[in-house]
C-alpha positions in Angstrom: 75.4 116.0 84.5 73.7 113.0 83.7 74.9 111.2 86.4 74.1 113.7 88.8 70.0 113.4 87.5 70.4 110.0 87.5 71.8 110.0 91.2 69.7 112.2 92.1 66.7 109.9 90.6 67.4 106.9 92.3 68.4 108.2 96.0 64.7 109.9 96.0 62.9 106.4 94.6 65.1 104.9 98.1 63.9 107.4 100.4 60.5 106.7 99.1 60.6 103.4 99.1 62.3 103.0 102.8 59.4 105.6 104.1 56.7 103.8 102.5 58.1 100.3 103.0 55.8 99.3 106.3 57.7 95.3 106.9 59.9 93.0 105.7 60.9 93.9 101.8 59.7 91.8 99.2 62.0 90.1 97.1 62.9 91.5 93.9 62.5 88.9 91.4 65.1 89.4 88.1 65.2 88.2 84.8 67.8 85.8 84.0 69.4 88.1 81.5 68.9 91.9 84.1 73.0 92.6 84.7 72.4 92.2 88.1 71.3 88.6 87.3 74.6 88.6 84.7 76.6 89.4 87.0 76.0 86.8 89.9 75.9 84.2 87.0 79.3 85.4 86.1 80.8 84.7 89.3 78.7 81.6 90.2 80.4 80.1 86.8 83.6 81.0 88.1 83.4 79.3 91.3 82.0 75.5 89.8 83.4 72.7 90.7 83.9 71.0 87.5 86.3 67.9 87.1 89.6 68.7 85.5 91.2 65.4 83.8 90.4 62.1 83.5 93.6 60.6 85.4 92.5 61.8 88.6 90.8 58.3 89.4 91.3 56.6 92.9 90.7 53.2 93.4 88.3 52.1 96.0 88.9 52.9 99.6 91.7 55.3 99.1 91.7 58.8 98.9 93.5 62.0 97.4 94.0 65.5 98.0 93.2 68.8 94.9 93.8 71.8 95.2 92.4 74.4 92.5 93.4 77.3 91.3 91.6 79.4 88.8 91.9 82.8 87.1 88.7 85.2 88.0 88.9 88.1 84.9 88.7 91.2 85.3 85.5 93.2 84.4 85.7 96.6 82.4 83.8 99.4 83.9 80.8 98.9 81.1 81.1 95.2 82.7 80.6 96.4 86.2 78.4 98.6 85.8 75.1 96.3 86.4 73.6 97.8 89.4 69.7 99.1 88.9 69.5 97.3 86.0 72.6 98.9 84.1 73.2 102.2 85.7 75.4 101.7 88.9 79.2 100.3 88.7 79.6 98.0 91.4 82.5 97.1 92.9 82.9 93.9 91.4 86.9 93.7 90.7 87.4 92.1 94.5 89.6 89.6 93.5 91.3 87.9 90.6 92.1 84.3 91.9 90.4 81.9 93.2 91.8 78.7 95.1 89.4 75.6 96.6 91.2 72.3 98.2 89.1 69.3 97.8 89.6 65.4 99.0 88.5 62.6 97.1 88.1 58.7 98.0 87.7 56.2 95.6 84.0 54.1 95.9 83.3 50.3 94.5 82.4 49.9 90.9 84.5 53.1 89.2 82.8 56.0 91.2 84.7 58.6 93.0 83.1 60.9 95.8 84.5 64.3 95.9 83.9 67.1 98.9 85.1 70.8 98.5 85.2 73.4 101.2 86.6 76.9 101.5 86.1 78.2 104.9 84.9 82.0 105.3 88.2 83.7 105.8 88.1 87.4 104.5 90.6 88.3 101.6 90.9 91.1 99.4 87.8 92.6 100.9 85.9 90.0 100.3 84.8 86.6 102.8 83.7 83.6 100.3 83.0 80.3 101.6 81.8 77.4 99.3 80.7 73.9 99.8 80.5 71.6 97.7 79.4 67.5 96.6 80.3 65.4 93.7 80.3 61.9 92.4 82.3 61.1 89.5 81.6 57.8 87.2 84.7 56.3 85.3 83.2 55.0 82.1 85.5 54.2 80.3 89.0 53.5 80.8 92.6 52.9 78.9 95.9 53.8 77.5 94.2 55.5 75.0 90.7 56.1 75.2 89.0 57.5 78.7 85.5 58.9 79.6 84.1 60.1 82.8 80.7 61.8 84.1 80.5 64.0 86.9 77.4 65.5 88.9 78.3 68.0 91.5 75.9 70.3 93.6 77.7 73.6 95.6 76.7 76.0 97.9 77.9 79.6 98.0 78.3 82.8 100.0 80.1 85.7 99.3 80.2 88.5 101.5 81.6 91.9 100.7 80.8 95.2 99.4 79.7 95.4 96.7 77.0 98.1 95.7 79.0 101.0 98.3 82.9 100.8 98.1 85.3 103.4 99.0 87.3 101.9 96.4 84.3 103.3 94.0 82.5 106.3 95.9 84.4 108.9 98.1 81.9 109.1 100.9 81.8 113.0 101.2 78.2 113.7 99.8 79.7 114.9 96.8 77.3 113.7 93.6 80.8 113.9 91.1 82.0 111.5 93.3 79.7 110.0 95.2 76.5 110.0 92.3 74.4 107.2 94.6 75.1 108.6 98.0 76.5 105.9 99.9 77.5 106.8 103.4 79.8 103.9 104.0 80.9 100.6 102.7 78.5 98.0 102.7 77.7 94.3 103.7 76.2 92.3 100.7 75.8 88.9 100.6 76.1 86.9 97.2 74.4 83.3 98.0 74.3 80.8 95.3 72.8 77.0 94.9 73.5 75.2 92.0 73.5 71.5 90.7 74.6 69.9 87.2 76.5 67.6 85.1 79.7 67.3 83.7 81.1 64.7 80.9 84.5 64.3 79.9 86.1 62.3 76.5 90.0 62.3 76.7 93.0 60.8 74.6 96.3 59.9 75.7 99.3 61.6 74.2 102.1 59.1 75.0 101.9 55.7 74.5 102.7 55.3 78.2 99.5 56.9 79.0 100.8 59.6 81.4 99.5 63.0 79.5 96.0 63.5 78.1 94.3 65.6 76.4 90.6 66.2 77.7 87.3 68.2 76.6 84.6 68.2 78.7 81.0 69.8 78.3 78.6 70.7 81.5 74.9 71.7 82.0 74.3 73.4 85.3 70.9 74.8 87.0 71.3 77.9 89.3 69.5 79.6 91.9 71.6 82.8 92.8 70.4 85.4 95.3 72.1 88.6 96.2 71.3 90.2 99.7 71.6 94.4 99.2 73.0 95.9 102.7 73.8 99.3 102.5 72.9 102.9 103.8 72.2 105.5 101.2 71.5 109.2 102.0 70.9 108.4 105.4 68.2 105.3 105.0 69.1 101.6 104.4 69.0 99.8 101.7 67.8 96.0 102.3 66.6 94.7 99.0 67.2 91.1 98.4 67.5 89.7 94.6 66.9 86.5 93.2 67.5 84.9 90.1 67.2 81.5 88.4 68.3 79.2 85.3 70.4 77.1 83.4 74.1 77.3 82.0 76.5 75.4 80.0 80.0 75.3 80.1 82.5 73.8 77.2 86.2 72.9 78.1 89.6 71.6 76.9 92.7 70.6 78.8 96.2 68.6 79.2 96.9 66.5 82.4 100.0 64.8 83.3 100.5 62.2 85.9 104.1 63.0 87.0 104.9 60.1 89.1 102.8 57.2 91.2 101.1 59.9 93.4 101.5 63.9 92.0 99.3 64.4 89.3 98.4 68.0 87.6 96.2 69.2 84.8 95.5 72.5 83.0 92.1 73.8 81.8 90.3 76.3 79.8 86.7 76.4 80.3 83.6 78.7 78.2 80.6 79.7 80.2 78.4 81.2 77.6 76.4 84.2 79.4 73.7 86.4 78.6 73.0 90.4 79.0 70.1 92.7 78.5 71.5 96.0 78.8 69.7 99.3 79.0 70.4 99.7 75.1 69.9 96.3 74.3 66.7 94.9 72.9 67.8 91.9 72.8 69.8 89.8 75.2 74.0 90.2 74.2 76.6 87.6 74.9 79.4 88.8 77.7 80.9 85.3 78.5 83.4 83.7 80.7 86.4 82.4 79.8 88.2 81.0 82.5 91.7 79.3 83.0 91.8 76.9 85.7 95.3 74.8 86.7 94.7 72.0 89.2 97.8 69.8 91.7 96.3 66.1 92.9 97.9 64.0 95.5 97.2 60.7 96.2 97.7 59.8 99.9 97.1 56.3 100.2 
């Protein structure tokens, strides 16, 4: 019953607003801590390229090839449920990996200049593409004892839907099962710009050097936007919400370099996140954990 109200509630407010609305829609400006903000933080930290390893170094003029693969959790219902500020479950559970191939080539005096892309091929329902810059430092370097700093900046868009699935709402105008009433899937757009640091501090475990053992710490600044596409009761929904601020991530890993060229390296990385739900007064934690495992090879 209360979902019915509450559908009920918010398909009026839309008709309202889409009758009244006389040009472009504003954009909806969200606190850093709304779920709809948590959310695209959540899946922004997922997608970052931080540095796994220190052993990953190329000398000057030559270059290498990564590819990424990392585990994308998935959310509870409470956890997807973030839409108009804690009410709505979106559909949120899209995917559950998440792979990104990079090349490196190695610059004069210890830096390293790494480019990611992941063209927009659709998979799972879903059509990500991410770009993606950074320059790693070496500062420090040994059998034993290595250091390394990393700034990166990325681009994203996601495109999916999101805030009207089928695999959510039965499209039947049903309020049991279709509470919101969405009349067919829609076509959302999660964009995402962020820039940051990264250090690292790792130790060798053999005495030949071959296997470390890394942790690694990251500041990051955001600006995330999601693009609402989507007919409801007849009358389209074009809201567009935007969000901005700063994260941190903390991580620890093992790398080995398995011969002159193949080298691999496993990681578990924190992004601490914050929430304001409906029955919160103060913002809760809901973080990330994330497992990431990454394959280097050096070409020549």
């Amino acid at each position: 019953m209360y979902r019915r109200l509450l559908g009920i509630v918010f398909l009026l407010s839309g008709l309202v607003y889409t009758n009244f609305a006389q040009t472009e829609v504003p954009d909806e400006i969200l606190d850093f801590h709304r779920p709809e903000a948590w959310a695209m933080k959540y899946f922004n930290a997922a997608s970052l390229p931080l540095k796994s390893g220190l052993l990953d170094h190329v000398e000057s003029g030559k270059w290498a090839l990564d590819l990424e693969i990392a585990h994308v959790p998935r959310l509870d219902q409470r956890q997807r449920t973030v839409g108009f500020n804690g009410f709505k479950e979106e559909d949120l559970n899209k995917t559950h990996v998440f792979a990104r191939p990079a090349i490196r080539y190695g610059l004069p005096e210890g830096f390293n200049l790494s480019i990611n892309y992941l063209p927009p091929i659709e998979v799972f329902g879903v059509k990500p593409e991410f770009a993606g810059v950074a320059l790693d430092k070496r500062l420090m370097f040994g059998k034993r004892w290595q250091a390394a700093l990393r700034a990166f900046t990325q681009y994203g868009r996601v495109e999916g839907a999101f805030t009207c699935s089928s695999d959510i709402f039965e499209f039947d105008g049903d309020f049991d099962s279709n509470p919101f009433g969405c009349d067919e899937n829609s076509n959302d757009v999660f964009r995402s710009l962020t820039y940051g640091m990264q250090a690292l501090l790792g130790r060798s475990l053999t005495d030949s050097g071959d296997t470390f053992a890394y942790i690694s710490a990251s500041w990051q600044d955001s600006d995330l936007t999601f693009e609402i596409d989507a007919v409801t009761g007849g009358f389209r929904d074009n809201r567009r919400q935007v969000t901005d601020g700063v994260g941190y991530s903390i991580g620890a890993g093992v790398e080995r370099q398995w011969s002159e060229k193949w080298r691999a390296a496993v990681s578990l990385f924190y992004f601490p996140l914050k929430i304001r739900r409906p029955e919160d007064i103060d913002p809760q934690n809901d973080d990330l954990l994330q497992l990431r495992v990454q394959m280097s090879y050096a070409l020549f």
